[in-house]
N, C-alpha and C positions, 0 to 999 in steps of 0.2 A: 877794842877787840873785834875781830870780822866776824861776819855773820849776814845776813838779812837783812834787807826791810820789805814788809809784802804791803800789799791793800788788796783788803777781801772786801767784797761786794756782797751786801745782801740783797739779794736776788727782791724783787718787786717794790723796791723801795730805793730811799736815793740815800743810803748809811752804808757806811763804809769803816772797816777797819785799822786803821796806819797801825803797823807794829815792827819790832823786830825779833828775831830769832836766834839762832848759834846752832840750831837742827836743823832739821826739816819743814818746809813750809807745808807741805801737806801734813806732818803732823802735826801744824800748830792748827790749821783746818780742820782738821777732823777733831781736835779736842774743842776747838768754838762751836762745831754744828752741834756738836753733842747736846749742848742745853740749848740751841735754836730753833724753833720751830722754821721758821725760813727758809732756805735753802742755800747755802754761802758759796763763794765761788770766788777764786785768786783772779783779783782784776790785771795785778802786776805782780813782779819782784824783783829785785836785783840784790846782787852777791857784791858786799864793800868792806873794806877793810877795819873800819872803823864804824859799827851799825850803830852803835848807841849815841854818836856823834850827831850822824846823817840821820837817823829818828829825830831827833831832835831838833834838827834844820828843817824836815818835813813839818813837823808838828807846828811850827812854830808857820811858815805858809799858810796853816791851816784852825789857824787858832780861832777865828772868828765862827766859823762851821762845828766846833765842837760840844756834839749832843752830852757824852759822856764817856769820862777815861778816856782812850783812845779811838772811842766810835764819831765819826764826823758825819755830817748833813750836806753831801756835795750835790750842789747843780751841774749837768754837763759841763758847763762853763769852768765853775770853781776844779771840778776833776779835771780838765785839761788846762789850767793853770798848775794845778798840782803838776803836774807831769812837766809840762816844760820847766818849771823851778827846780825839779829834783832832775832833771835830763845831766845834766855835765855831771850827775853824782853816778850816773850809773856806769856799772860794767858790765853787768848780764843783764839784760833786760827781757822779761817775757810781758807781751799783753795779751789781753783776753783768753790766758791760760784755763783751761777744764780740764781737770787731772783723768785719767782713765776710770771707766766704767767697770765696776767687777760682775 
């Protein structure tokens, strides 16, 4: 099923989110900040046909890095391995996304 995959970044730390969606990525953000004290922030996303497939190809790049569920421990390093591994999967790509200020 298409849909999502994002990675949120929590803000002053090296954890990260891999997830996917079928809505909205900022409102899958804004329902994680809600119990964060942090501050979280869409480090990526891309839009694929098949999310729960390509979740799971990420996840699996990243399986050695994982703190809990789907929150991972990335070094610059490990984060820009992520991205190259998951690059031929994407079709929309944003990085270093900040959603608007209200």
């Amino acid at each position: 099923m298409e849909g999502y995959i994002y990675v949120i970044h929590c803000t002053d730390t090296t954890h990260y989110k891999i997830g996917m969606t079928h809505n909205s990525v900022e409102s899958r953000l804004q329902a994680l900040q809600t119990g964060n004290p942090k501050r979280l922030v869409i480090a990526m996303m891309f839009w694929t046909p098949d999310a729960k497939g390509d979740e799971r190809k990420v996840h699996e790049v990243c399986r050695g890095c994982r703190v809990r569920g789907e929150w991972y421990d990335l070094s610059p390093q490990m984060y820009c391995n992520v991205i190259l591994n998951i690059n031929p999967l994407m079709v929309d790509y944003v990085s270093n996304y900040e959603p608007a200020r209200e």
